[in-house]
DRENNUZA-136450 format. One record per residue (C-alpha): residue number from 1; y, x negated, z negated. Coordinates in nm, 4 decimals, decimal comma. Layout:
<fises>
{nulo NUM py Y px X pz Z} $
...
</fises>
This chain:
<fises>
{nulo 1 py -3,0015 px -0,9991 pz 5,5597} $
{nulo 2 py -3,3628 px -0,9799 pz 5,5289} $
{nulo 3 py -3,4213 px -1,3935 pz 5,5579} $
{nulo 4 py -3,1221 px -1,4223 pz 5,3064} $
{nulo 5 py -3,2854 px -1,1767 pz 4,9798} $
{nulo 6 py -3,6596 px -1,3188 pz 5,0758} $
{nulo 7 py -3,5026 px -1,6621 pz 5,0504} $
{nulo 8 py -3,3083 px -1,5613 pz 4,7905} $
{nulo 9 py -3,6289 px -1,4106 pz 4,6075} $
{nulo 10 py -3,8337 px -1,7499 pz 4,6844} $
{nulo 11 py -3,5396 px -1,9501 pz 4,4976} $
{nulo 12 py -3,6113 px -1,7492 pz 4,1486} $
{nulo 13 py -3,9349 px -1,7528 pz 4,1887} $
{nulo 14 py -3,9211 px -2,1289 pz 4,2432} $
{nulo 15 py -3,7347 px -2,1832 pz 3,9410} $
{nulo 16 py -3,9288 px -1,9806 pz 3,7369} $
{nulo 17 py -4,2351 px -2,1993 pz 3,8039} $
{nulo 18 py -4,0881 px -2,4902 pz 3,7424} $
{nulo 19 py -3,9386 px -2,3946 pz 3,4124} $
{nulo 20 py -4,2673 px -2,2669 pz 3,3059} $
{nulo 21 py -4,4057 px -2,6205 pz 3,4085} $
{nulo 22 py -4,1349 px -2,7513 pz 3,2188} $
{nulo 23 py -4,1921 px -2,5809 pz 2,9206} $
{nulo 24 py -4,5562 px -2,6517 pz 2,9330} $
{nulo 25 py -4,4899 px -3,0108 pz 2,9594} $
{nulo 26 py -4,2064 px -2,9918 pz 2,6630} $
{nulo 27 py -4,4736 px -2,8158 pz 2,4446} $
{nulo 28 py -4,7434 px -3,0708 pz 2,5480} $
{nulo 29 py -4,5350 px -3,3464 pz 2,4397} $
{nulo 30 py -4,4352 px -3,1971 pz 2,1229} $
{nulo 31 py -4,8010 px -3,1376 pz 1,9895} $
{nulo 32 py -4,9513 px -3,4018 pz 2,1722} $
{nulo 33 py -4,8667 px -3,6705 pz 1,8562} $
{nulo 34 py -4,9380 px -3,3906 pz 1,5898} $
{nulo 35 py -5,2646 px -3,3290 pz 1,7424} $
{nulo 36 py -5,3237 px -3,6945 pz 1,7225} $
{nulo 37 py -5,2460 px -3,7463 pz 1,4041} $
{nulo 38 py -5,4492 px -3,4669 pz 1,3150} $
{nulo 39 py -5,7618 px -3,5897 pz 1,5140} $
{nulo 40 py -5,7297 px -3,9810 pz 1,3119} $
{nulo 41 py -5,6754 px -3,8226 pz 0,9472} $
{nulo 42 py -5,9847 px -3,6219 pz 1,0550} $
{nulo 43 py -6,1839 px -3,9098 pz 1,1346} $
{nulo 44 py -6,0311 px -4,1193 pz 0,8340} $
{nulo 45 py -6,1704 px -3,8546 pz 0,6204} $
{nulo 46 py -6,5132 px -3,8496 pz 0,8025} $
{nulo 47 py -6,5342 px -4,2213 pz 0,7575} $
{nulo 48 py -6,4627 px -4,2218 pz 0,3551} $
{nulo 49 py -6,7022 px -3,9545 pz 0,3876} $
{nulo 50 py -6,9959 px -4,1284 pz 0,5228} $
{nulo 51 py -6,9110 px -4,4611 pz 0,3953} $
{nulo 52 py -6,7601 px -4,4996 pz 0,0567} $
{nulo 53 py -6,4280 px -4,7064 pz 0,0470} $
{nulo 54 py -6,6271 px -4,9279 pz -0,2671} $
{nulo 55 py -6,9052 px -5,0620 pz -0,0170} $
{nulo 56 py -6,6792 px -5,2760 pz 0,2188} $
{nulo 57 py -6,3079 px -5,4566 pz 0,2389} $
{nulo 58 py -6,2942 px -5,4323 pz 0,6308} $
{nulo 59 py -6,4524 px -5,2075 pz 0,9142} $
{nulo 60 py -6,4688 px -5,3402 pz 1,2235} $
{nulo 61 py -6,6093 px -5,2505 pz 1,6201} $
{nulo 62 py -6,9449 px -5,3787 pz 1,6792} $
{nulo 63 py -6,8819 px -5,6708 pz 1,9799} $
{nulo 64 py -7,1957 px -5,6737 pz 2,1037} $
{nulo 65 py -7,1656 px -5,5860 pz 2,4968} $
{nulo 66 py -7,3758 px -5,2407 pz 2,4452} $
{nulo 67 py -7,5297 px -5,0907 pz 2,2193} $
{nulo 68 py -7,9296 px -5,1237 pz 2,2663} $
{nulo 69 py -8,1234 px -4,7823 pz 2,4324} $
{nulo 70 py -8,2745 px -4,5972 pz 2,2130} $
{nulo 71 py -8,5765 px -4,3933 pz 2,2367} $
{nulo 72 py -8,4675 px -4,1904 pz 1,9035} $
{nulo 73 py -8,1241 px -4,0464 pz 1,9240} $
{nulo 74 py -7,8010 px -4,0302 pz 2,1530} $
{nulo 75 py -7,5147 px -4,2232 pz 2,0747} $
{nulo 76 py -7,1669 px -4,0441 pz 2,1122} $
{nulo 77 py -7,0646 px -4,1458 pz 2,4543} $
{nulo 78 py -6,7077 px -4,3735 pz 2,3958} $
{nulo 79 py -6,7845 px -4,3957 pz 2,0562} $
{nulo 80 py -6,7742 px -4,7530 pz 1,8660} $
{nulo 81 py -7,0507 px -4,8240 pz 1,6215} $
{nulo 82 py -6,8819 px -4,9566 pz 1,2814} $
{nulo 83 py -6,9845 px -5,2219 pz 1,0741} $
{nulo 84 py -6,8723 px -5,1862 pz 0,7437} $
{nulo 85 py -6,8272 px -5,5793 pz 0,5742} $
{nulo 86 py -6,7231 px -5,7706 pz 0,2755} $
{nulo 87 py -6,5851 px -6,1260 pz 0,3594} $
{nulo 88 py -6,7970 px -6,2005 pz 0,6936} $
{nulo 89 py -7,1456 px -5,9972 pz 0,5487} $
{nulo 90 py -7,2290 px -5,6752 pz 0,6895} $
{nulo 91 py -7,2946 px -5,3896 pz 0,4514} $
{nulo 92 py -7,3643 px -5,1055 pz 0,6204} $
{nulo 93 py -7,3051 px -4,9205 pz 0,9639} $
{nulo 94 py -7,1699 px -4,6444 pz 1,0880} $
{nulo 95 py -7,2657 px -4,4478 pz 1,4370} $
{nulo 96 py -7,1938 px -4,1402 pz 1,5637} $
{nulo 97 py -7,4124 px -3,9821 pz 1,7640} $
{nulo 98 py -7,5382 px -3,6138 pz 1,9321} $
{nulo 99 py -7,8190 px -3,4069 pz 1,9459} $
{nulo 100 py -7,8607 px -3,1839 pz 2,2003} $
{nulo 101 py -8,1079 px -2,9894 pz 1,9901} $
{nulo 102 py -7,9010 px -2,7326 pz 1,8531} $
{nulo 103 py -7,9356 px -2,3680 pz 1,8613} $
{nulo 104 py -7,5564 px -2,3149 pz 2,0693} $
{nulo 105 py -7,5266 px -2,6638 pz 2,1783} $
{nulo 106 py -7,4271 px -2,9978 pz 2,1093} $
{nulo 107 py -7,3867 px -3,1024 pz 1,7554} $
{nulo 108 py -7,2046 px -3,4293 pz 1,6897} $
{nulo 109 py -7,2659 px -3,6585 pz 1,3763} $
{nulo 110 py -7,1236 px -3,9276 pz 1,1587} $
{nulo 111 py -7,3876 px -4,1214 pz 1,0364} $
{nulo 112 py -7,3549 px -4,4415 pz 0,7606} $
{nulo 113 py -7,6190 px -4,6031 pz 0,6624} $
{nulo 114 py -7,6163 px -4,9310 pz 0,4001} $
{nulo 115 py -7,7737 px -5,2478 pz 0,4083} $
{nulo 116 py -8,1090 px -5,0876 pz 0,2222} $
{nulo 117 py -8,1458 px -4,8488 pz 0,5369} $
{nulo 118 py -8,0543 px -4,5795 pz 0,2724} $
{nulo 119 py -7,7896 px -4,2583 pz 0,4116} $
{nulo 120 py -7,4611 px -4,3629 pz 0,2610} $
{nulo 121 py -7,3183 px -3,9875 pz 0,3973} $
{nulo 122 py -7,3413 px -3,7896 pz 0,7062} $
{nulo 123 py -7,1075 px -3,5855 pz 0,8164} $
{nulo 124 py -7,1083 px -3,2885 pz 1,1584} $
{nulo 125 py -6,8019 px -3,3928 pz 1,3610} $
{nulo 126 py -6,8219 px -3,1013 pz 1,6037} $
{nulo 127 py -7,0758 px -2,8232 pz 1,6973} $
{nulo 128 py -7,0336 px -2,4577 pz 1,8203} $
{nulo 129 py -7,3705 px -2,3075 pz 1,5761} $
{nulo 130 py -7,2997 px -1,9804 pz 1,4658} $
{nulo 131 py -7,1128 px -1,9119 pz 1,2071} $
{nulo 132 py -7,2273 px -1,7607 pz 0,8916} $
{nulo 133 py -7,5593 px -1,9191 pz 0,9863} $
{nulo 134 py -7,6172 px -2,2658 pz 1,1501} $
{nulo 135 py -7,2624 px -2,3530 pz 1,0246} $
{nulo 136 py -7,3480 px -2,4186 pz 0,7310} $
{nulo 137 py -7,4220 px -2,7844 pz 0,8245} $
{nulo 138 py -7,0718 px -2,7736 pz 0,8013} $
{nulo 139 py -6,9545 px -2,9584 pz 0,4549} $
{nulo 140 py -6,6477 px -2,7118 pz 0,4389} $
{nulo 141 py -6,9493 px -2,4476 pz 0,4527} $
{nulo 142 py -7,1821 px -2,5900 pz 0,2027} $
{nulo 143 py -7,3331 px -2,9193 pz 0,0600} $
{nulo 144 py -7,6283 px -2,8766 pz 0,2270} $
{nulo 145 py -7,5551 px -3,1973 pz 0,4006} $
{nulo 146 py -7,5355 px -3,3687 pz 0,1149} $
{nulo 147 py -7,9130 px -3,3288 pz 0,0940} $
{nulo 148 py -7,9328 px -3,7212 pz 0,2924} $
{nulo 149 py -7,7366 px -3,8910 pz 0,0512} $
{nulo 150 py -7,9364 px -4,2106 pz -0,0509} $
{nulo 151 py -8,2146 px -4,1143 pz 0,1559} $
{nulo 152 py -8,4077 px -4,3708 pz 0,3401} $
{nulo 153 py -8,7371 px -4,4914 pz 0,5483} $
{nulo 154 py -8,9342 px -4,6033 pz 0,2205} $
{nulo 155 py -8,8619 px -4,2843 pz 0,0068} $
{nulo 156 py -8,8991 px -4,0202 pz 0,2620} $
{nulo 157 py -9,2264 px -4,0315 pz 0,4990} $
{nulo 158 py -9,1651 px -3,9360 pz 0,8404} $
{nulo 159 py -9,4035 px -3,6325 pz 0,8079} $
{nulo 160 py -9,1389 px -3,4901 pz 0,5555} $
{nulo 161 py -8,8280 px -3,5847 pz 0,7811} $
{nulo 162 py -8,7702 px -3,1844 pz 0,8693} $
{nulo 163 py -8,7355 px -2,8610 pz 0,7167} $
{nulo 164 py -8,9251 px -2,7106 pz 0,4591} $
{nulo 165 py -9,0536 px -2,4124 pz 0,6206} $
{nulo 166 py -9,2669 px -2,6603 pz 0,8662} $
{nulo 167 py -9,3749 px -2,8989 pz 0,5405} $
{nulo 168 py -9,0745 px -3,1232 pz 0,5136} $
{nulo 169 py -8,8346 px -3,1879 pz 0,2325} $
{nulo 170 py -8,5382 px -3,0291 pz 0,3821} $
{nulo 171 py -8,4143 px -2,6567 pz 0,3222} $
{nulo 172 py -8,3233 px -2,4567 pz 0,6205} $
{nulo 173 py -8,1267 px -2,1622 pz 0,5904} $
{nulo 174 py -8,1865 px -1,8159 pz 0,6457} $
{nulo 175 py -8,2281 px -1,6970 pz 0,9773} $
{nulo 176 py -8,1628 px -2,0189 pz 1,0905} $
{nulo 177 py -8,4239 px -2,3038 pz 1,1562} $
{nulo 178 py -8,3144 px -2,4897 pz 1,4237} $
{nulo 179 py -7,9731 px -2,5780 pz 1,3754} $
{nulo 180 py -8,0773 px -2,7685 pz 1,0092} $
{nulo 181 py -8,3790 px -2,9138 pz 1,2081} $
{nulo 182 py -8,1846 px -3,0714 pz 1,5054} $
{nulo 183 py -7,9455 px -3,2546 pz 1,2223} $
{nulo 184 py -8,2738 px -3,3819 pz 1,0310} $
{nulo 185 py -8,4267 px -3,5239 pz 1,3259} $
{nulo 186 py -8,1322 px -3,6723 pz 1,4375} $
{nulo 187 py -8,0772 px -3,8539 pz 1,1380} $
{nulo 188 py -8,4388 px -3,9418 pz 1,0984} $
{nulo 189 py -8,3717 px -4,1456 pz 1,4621} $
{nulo 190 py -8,0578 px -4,3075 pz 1,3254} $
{nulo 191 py -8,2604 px -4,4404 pz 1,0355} $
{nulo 192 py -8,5641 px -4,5414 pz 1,2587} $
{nulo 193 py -8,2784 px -4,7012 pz 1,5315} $
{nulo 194 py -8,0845 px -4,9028 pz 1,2678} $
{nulo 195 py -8,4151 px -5,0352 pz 1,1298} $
{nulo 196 py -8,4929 px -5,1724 pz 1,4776} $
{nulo 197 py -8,2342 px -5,3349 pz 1,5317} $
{nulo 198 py -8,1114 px -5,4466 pz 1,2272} $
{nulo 199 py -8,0863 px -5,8087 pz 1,3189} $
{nulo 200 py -7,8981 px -5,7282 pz 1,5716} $
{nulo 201 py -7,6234 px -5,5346 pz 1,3397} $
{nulo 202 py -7,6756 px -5,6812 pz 0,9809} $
{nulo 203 py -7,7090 px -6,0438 pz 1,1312} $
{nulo 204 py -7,9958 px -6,1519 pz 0,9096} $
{nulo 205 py -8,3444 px -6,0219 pz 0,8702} $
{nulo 206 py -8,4313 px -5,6770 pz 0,7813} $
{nulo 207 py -8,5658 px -5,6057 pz 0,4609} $
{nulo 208 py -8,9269 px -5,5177 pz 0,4086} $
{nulo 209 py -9,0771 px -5,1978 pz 0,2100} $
{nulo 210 py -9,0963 px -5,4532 pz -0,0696} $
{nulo 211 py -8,7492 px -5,5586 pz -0,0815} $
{nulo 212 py -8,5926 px -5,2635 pz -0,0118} $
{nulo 213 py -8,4819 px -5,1543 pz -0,3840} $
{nulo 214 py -8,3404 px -5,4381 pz -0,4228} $
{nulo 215 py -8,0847 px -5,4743 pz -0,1118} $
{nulo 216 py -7,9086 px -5,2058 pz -0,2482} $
{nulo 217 py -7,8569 px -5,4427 pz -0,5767} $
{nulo 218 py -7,7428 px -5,6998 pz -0,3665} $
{nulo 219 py -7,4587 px -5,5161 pz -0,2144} $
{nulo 220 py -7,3730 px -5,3940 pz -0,5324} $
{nulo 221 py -7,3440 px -5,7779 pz -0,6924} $
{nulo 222 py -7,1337 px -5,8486 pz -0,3568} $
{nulo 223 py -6,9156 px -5,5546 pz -0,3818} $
{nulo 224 py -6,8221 px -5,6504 pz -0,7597} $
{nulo 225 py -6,7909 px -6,0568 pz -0,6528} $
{nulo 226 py -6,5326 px -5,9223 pz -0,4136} $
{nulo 227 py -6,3494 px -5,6793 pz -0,6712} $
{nulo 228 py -6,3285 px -5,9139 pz -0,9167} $
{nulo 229 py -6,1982 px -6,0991 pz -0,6745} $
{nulo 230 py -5,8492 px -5,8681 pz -0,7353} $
{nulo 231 py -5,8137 px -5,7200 pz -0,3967} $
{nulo 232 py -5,8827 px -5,3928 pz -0,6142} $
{nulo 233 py -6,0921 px -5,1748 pz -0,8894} $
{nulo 234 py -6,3913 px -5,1862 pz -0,9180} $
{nulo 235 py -6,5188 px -4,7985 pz -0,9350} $
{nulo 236 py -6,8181 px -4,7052 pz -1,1284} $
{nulo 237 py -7,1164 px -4,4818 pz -1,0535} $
{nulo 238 py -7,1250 px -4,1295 pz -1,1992} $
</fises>
């Protein structure tokens, strides 16, 4: 009698588990394409974000076999680097990369820079900085990172690339230095890392402090050749 109720006991407790592993796996499967979906529109918006829709007609994967090492910044491990294009011409990049720098952790970024080496948008993908205070790198928290836009290597001097309170032209928020530094230097290194190799992604030959003001003129003419085109509207600056 004893063998037959702890046998008896072991059978619903066997089935118990494996409906609970059964449900586990149901729910799994039901949120695994919603989560998904919810992970690409999320990195669809990012993209927009940091590279507006007017500057290319495709985006593609880099092909080279790996990306070169880089002495100024981490790229996202798995991540692709993005070349934005018109026809076969590169106009800009995209990389996403991580700085280990930050006051809780890890903060990921989207980075896009154009063919001028000027920030085209940058956008925090992830990071665990506390809220109320190093969150506000955070667009849904504030515009502070809007502070990059159209920055570049010829209009900002690398003795400026950081916060204010240590000389730079960057404001850091209160009670909070280090989480707005980390971003600054990190995209300071993307800037620095593009211009070093930007034969390498831009196929032609980088352009000096000279030229600069006028690349971004150049992708502008190209961008209208290939609106007018009719593969759509041409959009016009604010």
């Amino acid at each position: 009698m004893m063998i037959s109720s702890m046998t008896r006991n072991a059978l619903v407790l066997g089935l118990f588990a494996m409906s609970c592993v059964g449900l586990v796996a149901l729910l799994a499967g039901l949120t695994e394409e919603p989560i998904r979906a919810s992970k690409q529109h999320a990195r669809e918006l990012s993209l927009a974000a940091v590279m507006p829709p007017t500057l290319y007609s495709s985006m593609v994967s880099y092909d080279g076999t790996s990306a070169p090492a880089s002495d100024y910044i981490a790229l996202l491990p798995d991540s692709e680097i993005l070349l934005a294009k018109i026809d076969e011409e590169t106009t800009g990049i995209i990389l996403s990369v991580v700085t280990s720098r930050g006051y809780s952790g890890d903060i990921e970024l989207m980075i896009g820079i154009n063919s001028a080496l000027s920030i085209t948008g940058v956008r925090v993908t992830a990071h665990r900085e506390t809220p109320g205070l190093g969150d506000k790198i955070d667009r849904r928290k504030s515009v502070w990172i809007e502070s990059f836009q159209n920055r570049g290597l010829n209009d900002t001097p690398p003795t400026i690339w950081t916060v204010t309170k240590e000389g730079g032209d960057f404001d850091q928020f209160t009670g909070a230095t280090i989480t707005p530094r980390a971003v600054v230097q990190s995209v300071h290194g993307t800037l620095l890392y593009v211009q070093d190799h930007y034969e390498l992604f831009f196929g032609r030959s980088r352009p000096t402090s000279v030229d600069q003001s006028t690349a971004a003129a150049f992708t502008e003419v190209r961008v209208t050749e290939w609106l007018i085109a009719g593969q759509t509207q041409w959009l016009q600056n604010e």
